[in-house]
C-alpha distance (Angstrom), angle and dihedral (degrees) to the residues before:
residue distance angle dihedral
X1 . . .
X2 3.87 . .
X3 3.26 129.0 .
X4 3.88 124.4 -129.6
X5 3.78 115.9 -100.6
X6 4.07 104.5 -108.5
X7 3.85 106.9 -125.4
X8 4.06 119.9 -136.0
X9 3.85 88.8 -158.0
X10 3.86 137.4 92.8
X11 3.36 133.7 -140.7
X12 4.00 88.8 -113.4
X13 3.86 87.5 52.2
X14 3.61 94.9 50.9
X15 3.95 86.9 44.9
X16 3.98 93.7 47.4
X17 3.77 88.6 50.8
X18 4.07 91.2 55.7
X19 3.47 92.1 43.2
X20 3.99 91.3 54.0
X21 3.56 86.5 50.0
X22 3.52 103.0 51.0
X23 3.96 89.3 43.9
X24 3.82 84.0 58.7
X25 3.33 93.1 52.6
X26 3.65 95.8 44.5
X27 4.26 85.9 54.9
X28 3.81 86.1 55.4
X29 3.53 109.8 40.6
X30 3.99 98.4 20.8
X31 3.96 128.9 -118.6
X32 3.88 100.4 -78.6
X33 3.60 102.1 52.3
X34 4.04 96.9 36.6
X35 4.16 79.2 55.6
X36 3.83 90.4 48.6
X37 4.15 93.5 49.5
X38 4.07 87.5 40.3
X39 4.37 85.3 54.5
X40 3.88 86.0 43.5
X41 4.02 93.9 50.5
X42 3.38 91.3 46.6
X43 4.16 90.4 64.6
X44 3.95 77.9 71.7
X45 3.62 89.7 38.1
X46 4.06 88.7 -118.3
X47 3.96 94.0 122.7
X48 3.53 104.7 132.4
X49 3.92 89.5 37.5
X50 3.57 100.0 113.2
X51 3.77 106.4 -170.2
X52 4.01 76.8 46.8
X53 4.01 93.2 61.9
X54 3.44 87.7 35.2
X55 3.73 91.2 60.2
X56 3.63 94.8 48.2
X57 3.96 96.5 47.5
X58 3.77 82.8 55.9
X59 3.37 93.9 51.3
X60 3.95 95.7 50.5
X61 3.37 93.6 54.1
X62 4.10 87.8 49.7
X63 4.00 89.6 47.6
X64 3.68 109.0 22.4
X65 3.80 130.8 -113.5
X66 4.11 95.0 -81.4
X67 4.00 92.4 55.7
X68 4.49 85.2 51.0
X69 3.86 90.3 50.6
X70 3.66 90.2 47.8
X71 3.42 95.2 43.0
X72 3.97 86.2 50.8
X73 4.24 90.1 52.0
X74 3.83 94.3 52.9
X75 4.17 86.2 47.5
X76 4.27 93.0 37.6
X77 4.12 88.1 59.1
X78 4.27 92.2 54.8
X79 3.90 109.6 94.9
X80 3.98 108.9 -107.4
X81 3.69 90.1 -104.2
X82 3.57 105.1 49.6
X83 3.87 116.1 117.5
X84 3.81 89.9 -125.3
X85 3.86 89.7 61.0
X86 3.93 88.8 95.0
X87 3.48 142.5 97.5
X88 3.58 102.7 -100.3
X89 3.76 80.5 61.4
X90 3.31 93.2 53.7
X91 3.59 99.9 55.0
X92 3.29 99.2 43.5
X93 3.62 94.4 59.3
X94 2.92 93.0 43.6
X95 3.86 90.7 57.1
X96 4.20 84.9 50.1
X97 3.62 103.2 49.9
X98 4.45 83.5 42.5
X99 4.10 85.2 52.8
X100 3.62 100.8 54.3
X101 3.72 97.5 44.0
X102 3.56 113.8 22.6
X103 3.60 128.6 -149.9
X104 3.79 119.6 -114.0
X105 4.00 108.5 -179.1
């Protein structure tokens, strides 16, 4: 049987490195709308996955703010535990709704 790979990292590391990344993402995107991606990812209960929120800032400023909050009704109405409660989910219909209407700024 294996043995489990010995980690040279603490939790405070691990948390210093998510904080750096969400303050870069904050820089980019600005406070408000890095809060509003972090309330959507945590629908799929992916809020303090940063390449997550990253994702879905991206993909607001692809599809517009109206395709996200639809997006976040379709996902809101699934029961906490259902398998499609996820971020994979997420995207992806978010990349449907964004296909059929397409967002002009």
């Amino acid at each position: 049987m294996g043995k489990t790979p010995e980690c040279d990292c603490s939790t405070s590391q691990i948390q210093k490195g998510l904080d750096k990344k969400i303050k870069e993402l904050e820089s980019r995107y600005g406070k408000e709308k890095l809060k509003e991606a972090q309330n959507l990812a945590r629908l799929v209960y992916e809020d303090s996955d940063s390449e997550g929120v990253k994702t879905l800032l991206e993909l607001e400023n692809q599809y517009g703010k109206k395709t996200i909050q639809k997006a976040a009704r379709i996902l809101s109405q699934k029961s906490p535990d259902n398998p499609k409660r996820s971020l994979a989910y997420l995207i992806s219909t978010i990349k449907g709704i964004g296909k059929k209407a397409p967002f002009k700024p």
